[in-house]
N, C-alpha and C positions, 0 to 999 in steps of 0.2 A: 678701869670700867669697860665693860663690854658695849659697843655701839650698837644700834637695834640695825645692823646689818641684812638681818634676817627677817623674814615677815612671819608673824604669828603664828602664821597657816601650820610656814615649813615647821615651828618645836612642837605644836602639836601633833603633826602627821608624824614625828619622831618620839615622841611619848605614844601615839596608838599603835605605831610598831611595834616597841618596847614591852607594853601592855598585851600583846598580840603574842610576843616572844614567852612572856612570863607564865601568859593560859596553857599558851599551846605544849610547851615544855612541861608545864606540872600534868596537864592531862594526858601526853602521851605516854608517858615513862610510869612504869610503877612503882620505880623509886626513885623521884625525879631530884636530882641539882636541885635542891632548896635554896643553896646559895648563890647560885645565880639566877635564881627564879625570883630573889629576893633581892639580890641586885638590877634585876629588867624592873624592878618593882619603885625601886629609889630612881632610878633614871624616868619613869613614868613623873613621878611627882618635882624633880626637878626641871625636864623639859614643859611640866603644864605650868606650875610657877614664871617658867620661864616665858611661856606663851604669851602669858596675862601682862609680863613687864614689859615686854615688847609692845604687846596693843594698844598697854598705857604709855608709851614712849617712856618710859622708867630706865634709865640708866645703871647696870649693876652690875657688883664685879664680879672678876671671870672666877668662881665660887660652885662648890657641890652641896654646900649647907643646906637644907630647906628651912630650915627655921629661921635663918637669917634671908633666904628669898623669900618666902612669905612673911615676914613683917614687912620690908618692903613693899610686897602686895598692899597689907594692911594698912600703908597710908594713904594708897590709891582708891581702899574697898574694904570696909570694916568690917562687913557680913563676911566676907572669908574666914574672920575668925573661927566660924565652923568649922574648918581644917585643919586647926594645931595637934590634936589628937593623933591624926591623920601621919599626917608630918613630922611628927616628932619621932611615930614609932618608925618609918618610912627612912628616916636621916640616919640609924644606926646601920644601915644597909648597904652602907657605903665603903666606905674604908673596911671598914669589919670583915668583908667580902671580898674583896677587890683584890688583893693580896695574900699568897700562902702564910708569910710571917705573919699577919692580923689574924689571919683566919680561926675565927672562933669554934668549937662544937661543932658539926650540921645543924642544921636547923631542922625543926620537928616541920612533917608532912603540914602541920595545923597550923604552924607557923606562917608555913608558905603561901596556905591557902589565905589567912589571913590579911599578908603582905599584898594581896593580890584585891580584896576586898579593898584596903586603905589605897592604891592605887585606881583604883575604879572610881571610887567616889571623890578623888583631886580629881581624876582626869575627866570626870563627869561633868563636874561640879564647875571647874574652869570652863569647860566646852559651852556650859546653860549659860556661864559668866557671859561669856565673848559672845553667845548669838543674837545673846535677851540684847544687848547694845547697838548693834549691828545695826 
């Protein structure tokens, strides 16, 4: 299990990086890396997951799942359930990516932008989480 070593702040200022990384790359390039557009995209929704365990002192293990970090969430905060959607398409983005031997197809420009839509609305949606509390 991972200790809440880290304060909130710091996974969310690393998910807006992420998120920052993901815009900025799809909108410079005309044919941008979708697969790691779509990887900054999985790391966005696992470091805000991640944010919200920490604020809630939630204990969890050292894991890239999001489906299994946000249920987690979901014992701390049932209305997150808004997010599975989110999350689920968000988790393939991982492994899938991360590795030449995984490495699926490219992924469509729509895809990416996509990816980037389901990112925005965790790290949004954590960020309202954490202030509305505050």
């Amino acid at each position: 299990m991972v200790k809440n070593s880290l304060h909130y702040e710091d996974w969310l200022l690393k998910a807006k990086h992420d998120l920052k990384a993901a815009q900025g790359i799809f909108r410079y390039y005309k044919n941008p890396p979708t697969d790691t557009v779509c990887y900054h995209c999985h790391q966005v929704g696992e470091k805000s997951l991640k944010a919200f365990l920490v604020y809630k002192r939630v204990s969890f293990p050292k894991i890239h799942d999001l489906v299994t970090l946000l249920n987690l969430c979901l014992l701390k905060d049932k209305a997150l359930k808004n997010l599975k959607e989110s999350v689920n398409i968000l988790n393939g983005y991982y492994v899938e990516v991360k590795y030449p031997a995984d490495m699926p197809i490219e992924y469509s420009k729509e895809e990416a932008r996509q990816a980037i839509k389901y990112a925005e609305l965790v790290f949004k949606r954590i960020c309202k989480k954490l202030k509305s509390e505050d």
